[in-house]
N, C-alpha and C positions, 0 to 999 in steps of 0.2 A: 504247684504241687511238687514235691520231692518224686524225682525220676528213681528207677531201680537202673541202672547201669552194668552191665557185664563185667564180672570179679575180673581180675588178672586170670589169665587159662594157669593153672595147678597152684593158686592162691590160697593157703587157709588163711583168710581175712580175720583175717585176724578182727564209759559218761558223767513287863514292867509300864512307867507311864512313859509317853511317846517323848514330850517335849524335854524333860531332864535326858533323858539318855540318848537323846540324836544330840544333844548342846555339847555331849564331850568330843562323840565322834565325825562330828563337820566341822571339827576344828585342825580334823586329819584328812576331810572329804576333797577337799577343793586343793587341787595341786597349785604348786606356787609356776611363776614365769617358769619354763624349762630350762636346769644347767646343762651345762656342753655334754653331748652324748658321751663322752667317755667317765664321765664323774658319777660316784653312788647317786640312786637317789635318795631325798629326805623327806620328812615330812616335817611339813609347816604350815603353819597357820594361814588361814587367807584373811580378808578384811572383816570388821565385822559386819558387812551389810552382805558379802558370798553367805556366810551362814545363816542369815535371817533367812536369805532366801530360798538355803537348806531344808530348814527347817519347816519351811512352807510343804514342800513337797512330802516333808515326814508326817506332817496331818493330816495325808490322802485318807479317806476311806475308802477303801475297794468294795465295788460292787460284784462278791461272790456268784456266779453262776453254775449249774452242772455245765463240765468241760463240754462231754458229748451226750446227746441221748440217748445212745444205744451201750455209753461207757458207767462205772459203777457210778451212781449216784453222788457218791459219797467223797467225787473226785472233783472238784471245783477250780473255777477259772476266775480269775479278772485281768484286769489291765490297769496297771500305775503309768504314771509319766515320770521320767527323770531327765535330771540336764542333759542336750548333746555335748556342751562342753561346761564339764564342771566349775571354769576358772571364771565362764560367763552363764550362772545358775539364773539370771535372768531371760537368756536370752533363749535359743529354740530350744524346743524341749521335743524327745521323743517316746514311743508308748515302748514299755518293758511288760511280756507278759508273762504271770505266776500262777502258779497253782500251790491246790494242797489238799493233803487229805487229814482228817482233824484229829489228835488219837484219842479212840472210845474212853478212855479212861482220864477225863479231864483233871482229877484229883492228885493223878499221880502224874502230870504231867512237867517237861524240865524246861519246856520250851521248843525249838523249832530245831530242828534239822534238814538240811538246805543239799542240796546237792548239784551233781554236773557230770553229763557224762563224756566227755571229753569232745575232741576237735580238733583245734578252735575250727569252729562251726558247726557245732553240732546242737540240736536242740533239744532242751533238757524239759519243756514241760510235763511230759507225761514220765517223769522220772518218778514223783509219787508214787505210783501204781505198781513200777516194777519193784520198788522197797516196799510197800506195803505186802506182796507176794511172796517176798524173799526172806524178809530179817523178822526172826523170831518176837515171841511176846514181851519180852523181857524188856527188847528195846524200843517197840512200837508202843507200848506205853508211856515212854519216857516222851516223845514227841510227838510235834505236826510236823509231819512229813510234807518238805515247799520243793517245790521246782520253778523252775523258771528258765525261757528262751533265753541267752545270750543276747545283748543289744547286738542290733542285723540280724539276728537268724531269728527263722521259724516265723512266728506271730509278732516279735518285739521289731517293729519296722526293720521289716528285714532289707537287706542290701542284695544290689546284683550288678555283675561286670555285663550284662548279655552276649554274654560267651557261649557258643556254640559247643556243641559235646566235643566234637574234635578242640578246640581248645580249652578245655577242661582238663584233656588226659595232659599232665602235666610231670611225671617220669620219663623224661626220654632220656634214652642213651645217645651216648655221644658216639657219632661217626662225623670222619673230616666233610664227608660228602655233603652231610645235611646241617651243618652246625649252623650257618648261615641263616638257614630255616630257620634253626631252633630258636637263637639269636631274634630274628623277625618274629618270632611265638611269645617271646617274654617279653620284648617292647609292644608288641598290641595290647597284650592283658594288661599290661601295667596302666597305659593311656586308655583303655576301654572301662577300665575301674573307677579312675581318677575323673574319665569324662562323665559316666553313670552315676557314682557314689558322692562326687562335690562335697561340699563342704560337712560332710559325713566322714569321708575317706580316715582325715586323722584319728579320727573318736572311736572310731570301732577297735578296740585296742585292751588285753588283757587288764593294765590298770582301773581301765575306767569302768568294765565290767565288776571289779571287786567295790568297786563306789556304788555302784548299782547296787549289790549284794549286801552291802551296810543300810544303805536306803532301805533295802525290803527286810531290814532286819527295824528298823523303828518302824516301817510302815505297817508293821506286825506286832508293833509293841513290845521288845526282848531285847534285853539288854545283850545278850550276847546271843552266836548261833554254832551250834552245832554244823559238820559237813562232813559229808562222801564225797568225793571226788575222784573219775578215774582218767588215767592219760592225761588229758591236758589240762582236766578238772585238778590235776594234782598241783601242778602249777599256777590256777587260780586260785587255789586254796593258800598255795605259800606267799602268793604275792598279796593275797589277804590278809594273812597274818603278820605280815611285812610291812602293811598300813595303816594296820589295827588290831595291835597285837594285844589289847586292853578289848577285844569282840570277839576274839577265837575262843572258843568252849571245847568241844571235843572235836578232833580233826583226825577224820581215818582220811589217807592219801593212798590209793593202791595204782600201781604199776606208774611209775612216776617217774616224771621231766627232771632230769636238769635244768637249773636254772641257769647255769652258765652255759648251758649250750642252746640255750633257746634265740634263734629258731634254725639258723643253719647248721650247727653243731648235730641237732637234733635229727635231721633228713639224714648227717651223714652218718649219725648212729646205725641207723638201716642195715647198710653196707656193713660197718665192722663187726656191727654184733651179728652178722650170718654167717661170716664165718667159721666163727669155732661151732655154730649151730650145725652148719655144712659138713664140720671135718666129724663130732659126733652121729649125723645120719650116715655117714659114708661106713665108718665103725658099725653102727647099726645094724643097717643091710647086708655089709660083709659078714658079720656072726650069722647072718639067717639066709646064707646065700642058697642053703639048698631048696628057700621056702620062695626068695624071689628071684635068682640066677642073675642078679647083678657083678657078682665078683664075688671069690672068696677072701681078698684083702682092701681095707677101704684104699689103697693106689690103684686097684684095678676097678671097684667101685665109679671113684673120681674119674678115671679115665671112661666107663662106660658114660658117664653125664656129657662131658666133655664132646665125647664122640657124636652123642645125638644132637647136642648142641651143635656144633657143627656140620652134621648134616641139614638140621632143620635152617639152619644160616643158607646151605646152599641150593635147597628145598625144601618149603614149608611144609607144615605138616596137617595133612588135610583132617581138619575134625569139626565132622559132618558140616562139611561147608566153608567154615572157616579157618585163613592158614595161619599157624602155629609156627612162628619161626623163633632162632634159637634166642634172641633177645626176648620172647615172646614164655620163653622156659628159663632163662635167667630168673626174669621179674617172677612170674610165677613161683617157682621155687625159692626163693630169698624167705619169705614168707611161710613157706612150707616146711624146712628143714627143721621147723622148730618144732614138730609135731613128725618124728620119726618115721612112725607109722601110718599116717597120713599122705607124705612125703614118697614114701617106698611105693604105697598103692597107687598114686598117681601118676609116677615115673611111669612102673610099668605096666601100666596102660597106656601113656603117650609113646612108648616104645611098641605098643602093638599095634597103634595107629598108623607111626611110621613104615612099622615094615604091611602092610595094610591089612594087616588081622582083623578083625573085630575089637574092637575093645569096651569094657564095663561100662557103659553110659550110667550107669548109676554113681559108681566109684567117682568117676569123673564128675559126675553133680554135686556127689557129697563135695568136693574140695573146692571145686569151680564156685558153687553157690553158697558155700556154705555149712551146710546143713545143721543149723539155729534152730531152737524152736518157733514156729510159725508167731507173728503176730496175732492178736486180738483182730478179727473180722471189724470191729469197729475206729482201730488203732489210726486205720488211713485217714481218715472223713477227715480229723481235727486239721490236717494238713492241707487238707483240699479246700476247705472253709476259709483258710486263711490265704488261698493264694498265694504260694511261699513260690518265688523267683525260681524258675528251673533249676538255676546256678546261684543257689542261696547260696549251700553249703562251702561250694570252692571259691564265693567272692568273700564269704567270712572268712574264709579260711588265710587267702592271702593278705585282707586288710587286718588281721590280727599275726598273723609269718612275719610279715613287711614291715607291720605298723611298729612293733612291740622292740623291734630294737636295730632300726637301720643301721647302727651301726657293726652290724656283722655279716653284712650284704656288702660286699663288693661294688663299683658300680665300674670295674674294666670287666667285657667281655672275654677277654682275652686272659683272666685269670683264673676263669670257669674251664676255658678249654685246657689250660695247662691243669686245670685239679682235676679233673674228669680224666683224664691220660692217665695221672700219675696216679690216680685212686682205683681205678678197673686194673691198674698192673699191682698194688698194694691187697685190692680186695676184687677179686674179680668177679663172684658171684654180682655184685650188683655197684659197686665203685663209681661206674661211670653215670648211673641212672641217680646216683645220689649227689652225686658233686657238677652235677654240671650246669648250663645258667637257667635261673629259673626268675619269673618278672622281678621279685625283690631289688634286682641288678638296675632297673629302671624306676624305684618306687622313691617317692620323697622323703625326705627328714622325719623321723618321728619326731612326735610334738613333746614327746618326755624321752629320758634316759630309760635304757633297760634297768626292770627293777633289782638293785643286789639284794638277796634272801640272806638274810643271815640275824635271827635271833633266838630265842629260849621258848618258845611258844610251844607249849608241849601237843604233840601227834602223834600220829601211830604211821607209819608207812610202810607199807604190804607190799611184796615183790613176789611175783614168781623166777625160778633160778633160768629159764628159757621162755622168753619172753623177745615177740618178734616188732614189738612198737617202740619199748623202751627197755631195753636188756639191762638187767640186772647192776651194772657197774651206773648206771642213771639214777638208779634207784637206790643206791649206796652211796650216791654224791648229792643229792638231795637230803638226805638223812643226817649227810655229813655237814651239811649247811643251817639244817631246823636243828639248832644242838639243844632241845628241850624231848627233842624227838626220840622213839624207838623204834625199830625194825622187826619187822615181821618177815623173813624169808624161805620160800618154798622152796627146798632144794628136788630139782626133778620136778618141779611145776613147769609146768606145759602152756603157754598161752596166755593170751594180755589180758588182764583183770582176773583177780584171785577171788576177791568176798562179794557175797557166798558161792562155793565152790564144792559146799560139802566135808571138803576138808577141816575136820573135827578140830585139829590141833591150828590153821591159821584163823577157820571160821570163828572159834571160841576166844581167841585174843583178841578180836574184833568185837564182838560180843559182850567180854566183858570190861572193855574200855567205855564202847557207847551206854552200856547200863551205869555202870558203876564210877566212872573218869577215873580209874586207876588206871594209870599204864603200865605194862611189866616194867619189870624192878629190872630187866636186861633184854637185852635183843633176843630175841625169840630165832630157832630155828627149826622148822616142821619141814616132813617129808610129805610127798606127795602122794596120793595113792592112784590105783589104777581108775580108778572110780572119779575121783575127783582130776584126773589129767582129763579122762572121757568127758565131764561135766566143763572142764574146760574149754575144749574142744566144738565143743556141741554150742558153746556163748558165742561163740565167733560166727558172726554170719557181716558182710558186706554188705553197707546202706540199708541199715533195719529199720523201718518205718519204726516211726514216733508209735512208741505202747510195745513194743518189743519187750519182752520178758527181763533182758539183759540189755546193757547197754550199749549203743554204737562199736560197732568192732569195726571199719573199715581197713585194707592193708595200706591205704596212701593216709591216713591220718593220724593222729593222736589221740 
């Protein structure tokens, strides 16, 4: 079962006929030998007995069941098998699990809409449920609404490192004192994964996921599919479209990857983009100092954070029980700044703990915990049924970090400690917790090249303008790489994943993309409203059980 784990302390934590139409696309399924990791990749043809054997697996019939009993009826489950490695479609196969929900109006139907809500490791089956709640008639008629686990996570043979919660927490800041340690933290996970996951380790890998995704698109019958995609979903979707750009239909992508900065680029995102998040809340607070007496200019602001910070460095900060030190309000807030007001009410509260006031145990919860809309009472069980590894999500997580493009991992330690130094004095909010070594420094060879994005495949890509997972300039570089692509940008958008949000002017270009496949005739730019930064706000909760209204918002994921 999937644990609830404790947010970061002042975290806003931020998912036709069968046989003719798999014959084109398994002639793009089965990757060729791997060229040298620093070359594009291609696609190519593999033999023809790989794709008979393709094709084998596309004439599965799934045996449809209700997901859960106590969940809507109308929400169904099965289990397909696909290759562990596509180049050997003979050889071990593993179970990939799907859902979907059917749309009532079979007449008007366009085909399948598939989605994901981000990670890597995050598991999308009951993604159904929350689009079927959220996205108007207009476009719920148009499809069947499919989800589906990632290969390793959730249901779909999931993976595990049997990693202990302390080696889980996987942001640590660098101090000379303890690097040694940390150093010692990233060679065990890496040999604990590799001893656990065997001959899995390679395959679990954003590629071979978009293979699976074409697979449940003939195993479905549909010539092409539709997709949402958020976070890291955004990046499956392109590197989809990147292998099969003759299967992309309508692709809404919101709050979205770099492709070129996947996967270490991306961690050290974190850190840069909190910055200018940082120097606007300090601005913030300063305009409203008579309302929370941080400072009346953001220098004296910055210097109040500063100060606590360092006191809590040299005395933790007891909250009810637990001690709060300043690296402990770094990480925290990195996350926070992005949510002004969120940000300011947490401070100071953590500032009235320190001097030992009383402070808002509620306030504190909203930010600490979240405060999401609750899960469906029924939402847990699907997780519990399956048995999903403690440390599903952070062994998916690393064997897709690691897998998907070794070569942007380092393997001297020694070059982690000198980024870690020189990034905490470049971005000091969080610098050090993002550059410094993390297992990838010990992991093997990917078994393919990272994928390069770069074609005409037309998409919609959704940004909010503050945005704490992948900020805004990610999301502008990805856009810049789908050149079929439009942008959708929230400026004053508050928080990672935009659609639906409420907001009238992003909501409705999304809207009428998936009804209609017209994409605006120009990049779109919408404002945010009070209402809809609040609706933002309230999607972010940390490790939301599977059937969560919204999708996965963790602060350590994508």
């Amino acid at each position: 079962m999937r644990r609830r784990r404790l947010a970061p302390l002042v975290a806003v934590s931020v998912t036709a006929t069968l046989a003719p139409a798999f014959a084109v696309s398994t002639a793009t399924a089965a990757p060729a030998a791997a060229p040298s990791a620093g070359t594009p990749s291609a696609v190519s043809s593999p033999a023809p007995a790989a794709t008979s054997a393709l094709d084998r697996y596309a004439k599965q019939k799934p045996r449809w069941k209700r997901c859960d009993a106590e969940g809507p009826a109308e929400y169904q489950c099965a289990t397909v098998k696909v290759p562990l490695d596509y180049r050997k479609p003979g050889g071990k196969r593993i179970d990939l699990a799907i859902s979907r929900i059917r749309t009532a109006e079979p007449g008007k139907r366009r085909g399948i809409l598939l989605s994901n809500p981000g990670g890597p490791g995050g598991e999308g089956l009951w993604m159904p449920t929350m689009l079927k709640e959220e996205l108007p008639s207009s476009v719920l008629k148009s499809y069947d609404l499919v989800g589906f686990d990632p290969r390793g996570m959730g249901r779909s043979s999931p993976v595990s490192c049997n990693l202990t919660p302390e080696q889980e927490e996987w942001l640590r800041p660098y101090k000379a004192a303890t690097y040694a340690k940390d150093v010692a933290w990233a060679r065990t996970v890496a040999d604990k994964c590799r001893e656990k996951m065997g001959d899995r380790l390679p395959h679990i890998t954003t590629r071979n996921t978009a293979r699976d995704m074409d697979l449940v698109r003939a195993i479905l019958g549909s010539k092409k599919i539709s997709y949402v995609g958020y976070s890291y979903g955004t990046y499956l979707g392109a590197v989809y479209a990147q292998i099969f750009p003759g299967r992309a239909d309508r692709f809404v992508l919101d709050s979205a990857v770099d492709p070129q900065r996947a996967w270490r680029g991306m961690v050290q995102w974190w850190a840069e983009g909190a910055e200018p998040a940082f120097d606007r809340w300090t601005e913030w607070a300063a305009a409203r100092s008579k309302t929370y007496g941080l400072g009346d200019t953001p220098k004296k602001v910055d210097r109040t954070f500063w100060d606590l910070v360092a006191r809590a460095d040299r005395k933790p900060i007891d909250l009810d029980g637990q001690p709060v030190t300043g690296d402990d309000v770094r990480s925290g807030m990195r996350s926070a700044v992005f949510s002004p007001l969120s940000a300011t009410e947490a401070f100071v509260e953590l500032r009235k703990a320190a001097e030992g006031r009383p402070a808002s145990a509620k306030k504190l919860a909203r930010i600490t915990e979240g405060g999401g809309a609750p899960a469906p009472e029924w939402a847990g069980k699907a997780a519990l049924a399956a048995e999903t590894p403690a440390d599903n999500m952070t062994a998916g997580f690393w064997a897709v970090v690691c897998g998907d493009n070794s070569a942007a991992w380092s393997r001297d330690p020694e070059s982690y400690r000198r980024d870690a130094i020189a990034d905490k004095g470049r971005y000091p909010l969080y610098g050090d917790f993002a550059s410094s070594i993390k297992p990838c420094a010990f992991w093997g060879e990917s078994a393919e090249p990272v994928t390069v994005v770069k074609n005409k495949v037309g998409s919609l890509v959704v940004q909010n303008e503050w945005d704490s997972q992948t900020p805004l300039p990610s999301g502008q570089a990805l856009h810049a790489q789908l050149k079929g692509s439009k942008m959708v940008t929230v400026l004053g958008g508050e928080g990672h994943g935009v659609y639906p949000s409420g907001n009238a002017c992003a909501d409705g270009a999304v809207n009428r993309y998936l009804s209609t496949g017209k994409l605006p005739a120009k990049d779109v730019t919408c404002r945010a409203t009070a209402a809809s930064n609040a609706q933002a706000r309230q999607n972010e909760k940390p490790d939301a059980l599977p059937g969560s209204p919204v999708p996965e918002r963790a602060p350590n994921r994508f």
